[in-house]
Structure formats: structure tokens, C-alpha cells
C-alpha positions as a LaTeX table, in Angstrom:
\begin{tabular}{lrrr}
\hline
Residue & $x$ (\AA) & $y$ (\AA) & $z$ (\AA) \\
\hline
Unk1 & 10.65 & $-19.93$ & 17.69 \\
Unk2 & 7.66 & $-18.92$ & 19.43 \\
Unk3 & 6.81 & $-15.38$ & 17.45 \\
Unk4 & 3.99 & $-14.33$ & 19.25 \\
Unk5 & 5.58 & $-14.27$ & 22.42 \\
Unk6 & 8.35 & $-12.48$ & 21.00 \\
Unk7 & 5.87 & $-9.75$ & 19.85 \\
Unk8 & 3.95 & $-10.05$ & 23.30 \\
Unk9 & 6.82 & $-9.43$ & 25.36 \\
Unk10 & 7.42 & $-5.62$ & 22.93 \\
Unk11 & 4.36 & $-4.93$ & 24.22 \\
Unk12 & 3.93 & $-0.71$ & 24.45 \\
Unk13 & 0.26 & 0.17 & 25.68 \\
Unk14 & 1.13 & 4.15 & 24.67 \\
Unk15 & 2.07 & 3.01 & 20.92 \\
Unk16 & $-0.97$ & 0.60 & 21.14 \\
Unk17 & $-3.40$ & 3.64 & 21.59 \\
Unk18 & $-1.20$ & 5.41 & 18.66 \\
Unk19 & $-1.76$ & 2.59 & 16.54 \\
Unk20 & $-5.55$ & 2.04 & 17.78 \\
Unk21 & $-6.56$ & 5.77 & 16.96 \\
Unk22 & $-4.88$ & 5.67 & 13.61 \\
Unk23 & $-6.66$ & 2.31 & 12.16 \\
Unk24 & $-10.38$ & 2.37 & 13.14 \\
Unk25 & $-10.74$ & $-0.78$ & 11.01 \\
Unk26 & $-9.00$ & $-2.93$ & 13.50 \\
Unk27 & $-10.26$ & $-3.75$ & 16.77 \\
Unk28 & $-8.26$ & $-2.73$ & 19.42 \\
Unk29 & $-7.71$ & $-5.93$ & 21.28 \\
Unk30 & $-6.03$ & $-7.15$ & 17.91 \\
Unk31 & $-3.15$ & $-4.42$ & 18.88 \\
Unk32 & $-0.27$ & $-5.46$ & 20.95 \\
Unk33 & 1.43 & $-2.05$ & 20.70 \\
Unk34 & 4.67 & $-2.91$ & 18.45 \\
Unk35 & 7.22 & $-0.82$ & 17.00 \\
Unk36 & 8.23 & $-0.86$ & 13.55 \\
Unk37 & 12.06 & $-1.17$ & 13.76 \\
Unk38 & 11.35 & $-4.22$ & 16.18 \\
Unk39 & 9.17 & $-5.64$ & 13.46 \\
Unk40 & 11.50 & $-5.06$ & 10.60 \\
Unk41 & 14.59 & $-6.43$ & 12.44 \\
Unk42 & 12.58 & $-9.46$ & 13.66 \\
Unk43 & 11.28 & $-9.86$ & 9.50 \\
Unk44 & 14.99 & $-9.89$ & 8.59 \\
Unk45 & 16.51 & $-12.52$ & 11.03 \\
Unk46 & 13.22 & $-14.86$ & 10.60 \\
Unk47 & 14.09 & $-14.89$ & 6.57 \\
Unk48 & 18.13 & $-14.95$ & 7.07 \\
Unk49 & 17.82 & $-18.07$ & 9.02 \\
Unk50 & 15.30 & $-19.51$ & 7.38 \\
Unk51 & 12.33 & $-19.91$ & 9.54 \\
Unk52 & 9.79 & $-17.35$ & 7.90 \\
Unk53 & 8.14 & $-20.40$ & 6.25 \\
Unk54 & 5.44 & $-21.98$ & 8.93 \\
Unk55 & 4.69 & $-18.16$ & 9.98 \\
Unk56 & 3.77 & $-17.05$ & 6.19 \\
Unk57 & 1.32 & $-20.13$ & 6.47 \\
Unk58 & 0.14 & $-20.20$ & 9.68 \\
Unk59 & $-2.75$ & $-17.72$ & 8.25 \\
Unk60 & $-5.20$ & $-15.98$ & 10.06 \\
Unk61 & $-2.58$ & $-13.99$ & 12.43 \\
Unk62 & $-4.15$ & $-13.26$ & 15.85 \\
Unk63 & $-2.68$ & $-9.80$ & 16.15 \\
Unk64 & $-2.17$ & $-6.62$ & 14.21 \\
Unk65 & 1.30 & $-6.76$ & 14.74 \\
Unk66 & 1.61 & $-10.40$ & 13.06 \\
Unk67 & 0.24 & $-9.18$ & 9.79 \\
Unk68 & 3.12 & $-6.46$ & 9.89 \\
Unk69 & 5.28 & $-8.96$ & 10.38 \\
Unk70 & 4.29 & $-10.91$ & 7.63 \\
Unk71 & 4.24 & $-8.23$ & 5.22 \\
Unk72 & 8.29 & $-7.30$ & 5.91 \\
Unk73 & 8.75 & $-10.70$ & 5.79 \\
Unk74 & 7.22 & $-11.22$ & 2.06 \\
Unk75 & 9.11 & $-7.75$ & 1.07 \\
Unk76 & 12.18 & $-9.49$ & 1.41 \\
Unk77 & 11.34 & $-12.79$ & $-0.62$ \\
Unk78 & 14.21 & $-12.75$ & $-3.55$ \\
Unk79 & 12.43 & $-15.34$ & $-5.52$ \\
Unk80 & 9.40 & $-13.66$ & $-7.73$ \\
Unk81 & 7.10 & $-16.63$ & $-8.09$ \\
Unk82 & 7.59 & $-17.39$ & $-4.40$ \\
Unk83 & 6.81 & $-13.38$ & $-3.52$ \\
Unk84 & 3.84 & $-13.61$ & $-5.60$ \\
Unk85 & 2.25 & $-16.93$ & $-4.37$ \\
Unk86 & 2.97 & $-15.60$ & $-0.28$ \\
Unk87 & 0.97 & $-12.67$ & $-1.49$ \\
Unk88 & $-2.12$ & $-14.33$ & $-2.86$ \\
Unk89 & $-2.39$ & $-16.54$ & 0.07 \\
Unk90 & $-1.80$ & $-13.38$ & 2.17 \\
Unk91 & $-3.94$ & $-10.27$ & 0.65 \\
Unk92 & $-7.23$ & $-11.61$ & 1.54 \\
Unk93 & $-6.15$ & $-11.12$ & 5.33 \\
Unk94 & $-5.43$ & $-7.71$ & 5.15 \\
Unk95 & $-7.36$ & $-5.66$ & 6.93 \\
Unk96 & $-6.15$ & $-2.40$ & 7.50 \\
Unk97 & $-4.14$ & 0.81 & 5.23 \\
Unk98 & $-1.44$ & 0.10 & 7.56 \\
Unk99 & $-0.35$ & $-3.22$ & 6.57 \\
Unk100 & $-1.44$ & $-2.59$ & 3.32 \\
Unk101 & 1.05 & $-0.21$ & 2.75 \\
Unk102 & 3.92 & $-1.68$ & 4.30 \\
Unk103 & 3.40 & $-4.65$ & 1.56 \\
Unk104 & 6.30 & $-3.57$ & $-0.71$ \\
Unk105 & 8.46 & $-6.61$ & $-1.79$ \\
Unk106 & 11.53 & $-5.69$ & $-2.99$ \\
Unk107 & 11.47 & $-8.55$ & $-5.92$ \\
Unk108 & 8.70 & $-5.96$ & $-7.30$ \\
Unk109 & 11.57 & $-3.94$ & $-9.34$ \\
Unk110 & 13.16 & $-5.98$ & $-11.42$ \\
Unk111 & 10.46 & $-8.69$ & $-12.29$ \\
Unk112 & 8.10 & $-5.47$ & $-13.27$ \\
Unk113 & 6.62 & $-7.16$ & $-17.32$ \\
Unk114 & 5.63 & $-10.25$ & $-15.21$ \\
Unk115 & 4.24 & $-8.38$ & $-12.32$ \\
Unk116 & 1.51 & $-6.27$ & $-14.71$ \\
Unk117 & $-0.68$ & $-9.32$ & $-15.29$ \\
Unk118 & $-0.91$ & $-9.47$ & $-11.69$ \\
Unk119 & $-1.56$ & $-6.20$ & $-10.52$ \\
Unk120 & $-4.55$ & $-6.31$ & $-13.25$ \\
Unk121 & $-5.81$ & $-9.39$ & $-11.65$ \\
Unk122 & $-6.07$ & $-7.30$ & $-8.08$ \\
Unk123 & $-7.42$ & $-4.35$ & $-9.48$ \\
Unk124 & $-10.28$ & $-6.60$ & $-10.59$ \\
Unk125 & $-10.45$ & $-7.83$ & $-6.79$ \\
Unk126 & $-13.63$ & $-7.28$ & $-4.51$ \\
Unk127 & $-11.09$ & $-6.85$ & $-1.79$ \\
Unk128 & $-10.78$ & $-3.23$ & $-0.15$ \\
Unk129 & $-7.04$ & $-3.85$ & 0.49 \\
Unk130 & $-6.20$ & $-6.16$ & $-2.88$ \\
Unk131 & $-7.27$ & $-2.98$ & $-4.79$ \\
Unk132 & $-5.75$ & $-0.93$ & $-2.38$ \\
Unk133 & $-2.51$ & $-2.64$ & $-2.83$ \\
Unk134 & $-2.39$ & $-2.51$ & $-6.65$ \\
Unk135 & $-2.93$ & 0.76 & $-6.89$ \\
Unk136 & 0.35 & 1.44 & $-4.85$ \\
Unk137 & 1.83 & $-1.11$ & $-6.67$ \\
Unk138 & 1.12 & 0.94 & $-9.85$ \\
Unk139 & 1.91 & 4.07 & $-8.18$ \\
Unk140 & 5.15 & 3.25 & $-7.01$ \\
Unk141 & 6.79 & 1.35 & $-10.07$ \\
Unk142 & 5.33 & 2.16 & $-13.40$ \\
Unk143 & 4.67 & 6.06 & $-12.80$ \\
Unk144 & 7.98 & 7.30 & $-14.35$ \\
Unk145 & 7.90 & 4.48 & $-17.00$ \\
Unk146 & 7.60 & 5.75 & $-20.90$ \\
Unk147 & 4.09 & 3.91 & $-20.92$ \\
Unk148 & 3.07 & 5.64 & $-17.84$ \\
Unk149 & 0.02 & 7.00 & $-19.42$ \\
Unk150 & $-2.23$ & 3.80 & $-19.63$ \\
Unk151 & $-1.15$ & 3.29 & $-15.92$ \\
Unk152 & $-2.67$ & 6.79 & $-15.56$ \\
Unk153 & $-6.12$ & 5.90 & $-17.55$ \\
Unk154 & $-6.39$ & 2.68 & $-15.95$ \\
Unk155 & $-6.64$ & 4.09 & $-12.34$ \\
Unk156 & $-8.70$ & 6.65 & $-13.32$ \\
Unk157 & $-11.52$ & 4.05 & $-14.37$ \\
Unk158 & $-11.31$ & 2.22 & $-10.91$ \\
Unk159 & $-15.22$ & 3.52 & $-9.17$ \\
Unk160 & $-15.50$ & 2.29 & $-5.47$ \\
Unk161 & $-17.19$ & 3.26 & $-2.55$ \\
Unk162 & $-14.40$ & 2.27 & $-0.68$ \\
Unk163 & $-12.76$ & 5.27 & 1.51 \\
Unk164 & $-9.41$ & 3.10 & 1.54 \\
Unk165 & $-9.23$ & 2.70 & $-2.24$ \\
Unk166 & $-11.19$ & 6.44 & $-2.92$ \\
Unk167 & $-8.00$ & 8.05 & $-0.82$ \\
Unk168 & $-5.14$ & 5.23 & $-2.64$ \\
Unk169 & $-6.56$ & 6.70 & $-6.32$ \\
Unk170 & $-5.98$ & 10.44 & $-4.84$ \\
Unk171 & $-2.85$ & 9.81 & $-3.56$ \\
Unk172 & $-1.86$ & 8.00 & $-6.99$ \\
Unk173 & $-2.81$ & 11.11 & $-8.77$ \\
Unk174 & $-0.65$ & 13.25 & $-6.36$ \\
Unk175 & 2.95 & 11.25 & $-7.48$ \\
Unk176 & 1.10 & 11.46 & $-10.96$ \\
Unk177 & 1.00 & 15.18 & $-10.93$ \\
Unk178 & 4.73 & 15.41 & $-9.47$ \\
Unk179 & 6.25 & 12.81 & $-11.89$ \\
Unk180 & 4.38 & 13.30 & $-14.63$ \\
Unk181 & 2.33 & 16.97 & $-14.58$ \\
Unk182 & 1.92 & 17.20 & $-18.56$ \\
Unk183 & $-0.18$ & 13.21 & $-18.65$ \\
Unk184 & $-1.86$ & 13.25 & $-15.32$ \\
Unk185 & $-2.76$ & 16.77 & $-15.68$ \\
Unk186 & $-6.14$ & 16.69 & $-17.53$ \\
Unk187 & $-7.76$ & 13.54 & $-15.41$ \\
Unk188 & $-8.04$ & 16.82 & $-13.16$ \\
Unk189 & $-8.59$ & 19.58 & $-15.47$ \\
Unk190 & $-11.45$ & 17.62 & $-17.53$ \\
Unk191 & $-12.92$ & 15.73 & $-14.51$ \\
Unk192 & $-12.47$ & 12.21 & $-15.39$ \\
Unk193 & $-12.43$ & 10.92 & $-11.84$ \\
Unk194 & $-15.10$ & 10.61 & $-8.98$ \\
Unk195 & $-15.35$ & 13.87 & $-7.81$ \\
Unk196 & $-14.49$ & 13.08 & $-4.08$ \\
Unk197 & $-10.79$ & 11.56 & $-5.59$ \\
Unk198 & $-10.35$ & 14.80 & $-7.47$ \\
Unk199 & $-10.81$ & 17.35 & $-5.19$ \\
Unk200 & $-8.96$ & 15.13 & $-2.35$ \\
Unk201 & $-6.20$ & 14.61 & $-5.07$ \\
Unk202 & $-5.84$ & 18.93 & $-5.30$ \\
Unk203 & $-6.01$ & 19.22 & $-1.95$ \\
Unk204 & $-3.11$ & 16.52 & $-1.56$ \\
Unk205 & $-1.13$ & 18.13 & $-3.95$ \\
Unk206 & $-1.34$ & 20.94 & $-3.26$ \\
Unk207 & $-0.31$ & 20.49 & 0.43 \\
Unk208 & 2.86 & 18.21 & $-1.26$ \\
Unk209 & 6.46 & 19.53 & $-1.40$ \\
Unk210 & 6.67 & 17.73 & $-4.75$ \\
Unk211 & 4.55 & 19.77 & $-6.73$ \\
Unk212 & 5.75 & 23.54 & $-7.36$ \\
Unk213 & 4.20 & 26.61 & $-6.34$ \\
Unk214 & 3.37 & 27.21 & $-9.78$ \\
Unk215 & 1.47 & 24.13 & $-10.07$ \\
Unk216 & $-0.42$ & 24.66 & $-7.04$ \\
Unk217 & $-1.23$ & 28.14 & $-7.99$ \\
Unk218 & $-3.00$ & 26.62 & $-11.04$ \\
Unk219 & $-4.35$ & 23.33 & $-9.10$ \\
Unk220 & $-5.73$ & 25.94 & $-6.45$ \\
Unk221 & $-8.24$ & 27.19 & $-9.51$ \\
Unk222 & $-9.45$ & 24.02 & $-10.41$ \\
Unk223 & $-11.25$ & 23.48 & $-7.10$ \\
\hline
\end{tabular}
């Protein structure tokens, strides 16, 4: 199956703009102009018939769109070890918050004591999107754990002068502060993170149907 053509001929030069103005990390002529349901649907029949292999390999991609791809594609993987091993070969390549985000295998929620040792290993990454993609990682499945609170400290230690990370850590703080006022609550109150995270955190919070009006009354005075 030739998969680049098959992106190629989805080609939408309206969405490509869309998608140009929203990443300014990626250069434009890397955009074929893609939709996501076309990318999902094509991830899902690639791994049901078995022919996501070559593709997950076949590393760099030429195109924006390509890395997408190959992000639903690992989402899917069942087996954990495989997941994990189509991630480290992949992470390095990511270049953009998109595709970063969209990284979300599935195989991530029930394998989550073996995943820690992991995550820990791409916090400690020189890699914008690595770190980027740990953080979510954290943010997404050990929030609402019991132990939730180191998860908590541990971001708040990450410095970087990263935007991409800098805007994941406020955005970590934000589910923090919905799931979990009463622990995230002083990283904010006692200024334990960079101040730029911390004031984009209240203003994301703030702005967030998650958190109550109560909350954001008092989040409103800490600015």
C-alpha cells in the first residue's frame, strides 16, 4: 500500500493553511492539508490488516500528516512492550504540539506500574516533545490516582525554556486544580512553579468549565 499517495490524494489546501497557522514549528511545505477522521480511519484499517509495520519504521516521515498517522497507529498497539519500543524509536521525530498530543496509546491504562519508569526516563529527555509527551502522559493517567501528589511535585520541579513544555506544565496544573483542588492547590498559592506556568495555569483555569466559580473567584486573587 502506497500511504503517501493515499494521504496526497486527501489533499485540502484550506485545512492546510488551518493546520499551517496553528503549528509555526512546522514548515509549511511539510503540510498536505489532511483531516483527522481520514487519518484515524486510515490508522485503524493499516493495524486491522496488519500492514502498520514497514510504515512505523520507515522513520523520518516526509509530511506532517505521516507523523499523525503514525501516532494513531501506535495508540492502537495492544501489546505494551511493542507500544513502548514504537514510541522510543518514534518520539525523537516529533516535531510539533500537534502530534504530540495525539500520541495517546490506549495500552497506556492498564499497563500504568510499568509505564512510570518510563515516563521518568522522558521527563529526563532533552527533547521539547519527549517532555512534552510525559507530562500529558502524567496528566492524563495518574492525576486521580491516591498517589497523585508526587505526580503533582514532580511536574512542578520540571524548569525549561521551552514554550511547548512551559504551556504542557500549565495545562497539567489546570486538570490538577479540577481533579484534585485540595493537593495542587498550594504549587499556586506558595509559588512553587516558574512564574510564567503559574500565572498561565490561573489564567487557564480560570477560563475552564471544570473548575467552579468559587474556585476561580479565589484563583482570580492570586494573580
Amino acid at each position: 500500500m502506497n500511504i503517501q499517495k493515499r494521504l496526497l490524494e486527501q489533499k485540502c489546501d484550506f485545512y492546510r493553511q488551518f493546520q499551517a497557522n496553528l503549528m509555526p514549528t512546522v514548515d509549511e511545505s511539510k503540510i498536505i492539508g489532511v483531516r483527522s477522521p481520514f487519518l484515524r480511519k486510515l490508522a485503524k484499517e493499516l493495524v486491522k490488516n496488519g500492514e502498520y509495520r514497514d510504515f512505523l519504521c520507515d522513520l523520518p516521515h516526509k509530511y506532517y500528516e505521516e507523523n499523525n498517522l503514525h501516532a494513531y497507529i501506535i495508540a492502537q498497539i495492544k501489546n505494551f512492550d511493542e507500544c513502548i519500543e514504537h514510541i522510543e524509536r518514534f518520539l525523537p521525530y516529533v516535531d510539533n504540539w500537534a502530534t504530540c498530543d495525539i500520541l495517546r496509546p490506549f495500552v497506556f491504562r492498564t499497563h500504568k506500574k510499568e509505564l512510570v519508569g518510563h515516563i521518568e526516563g522522558w521527563l529526563e529527555s532533552e527533547h521539547t516533545y519527549t517532555v512534552r509527551f510525559a507530562i500529558e502522559a502524567l496528566m492524563l493517567l495518574y492525576i486521580d490516582d491516591d498517589e497523585c501528589e508526587q505526580y503533582i511535585k514532580r511536574v512542578s520541579e520540571i524548569k525549561s525554556d521551552e514554550y511547548y513544555v512551559n504551556m504542557m506544565i500549565a495545562w497539567f496544573f489546570v486538570t490538577a486544580l479540577a481533579i484534585r483542588w485540595d493537593e495542587a492547590l498550594p504549587y499556586i498559592n506558595e509559588k512553587r512553579l516558574d512564574e510564567w506556568v503559574r500565572c498561565k495555569a490561573i489564567q487557564k483555569a480560570v477560563e475552564s468549565r471544570r473548575i467552579s466559580d468559587t474556585q476561580k473567584e479565589y484563583l482570580k486573587t492570586l494573580r
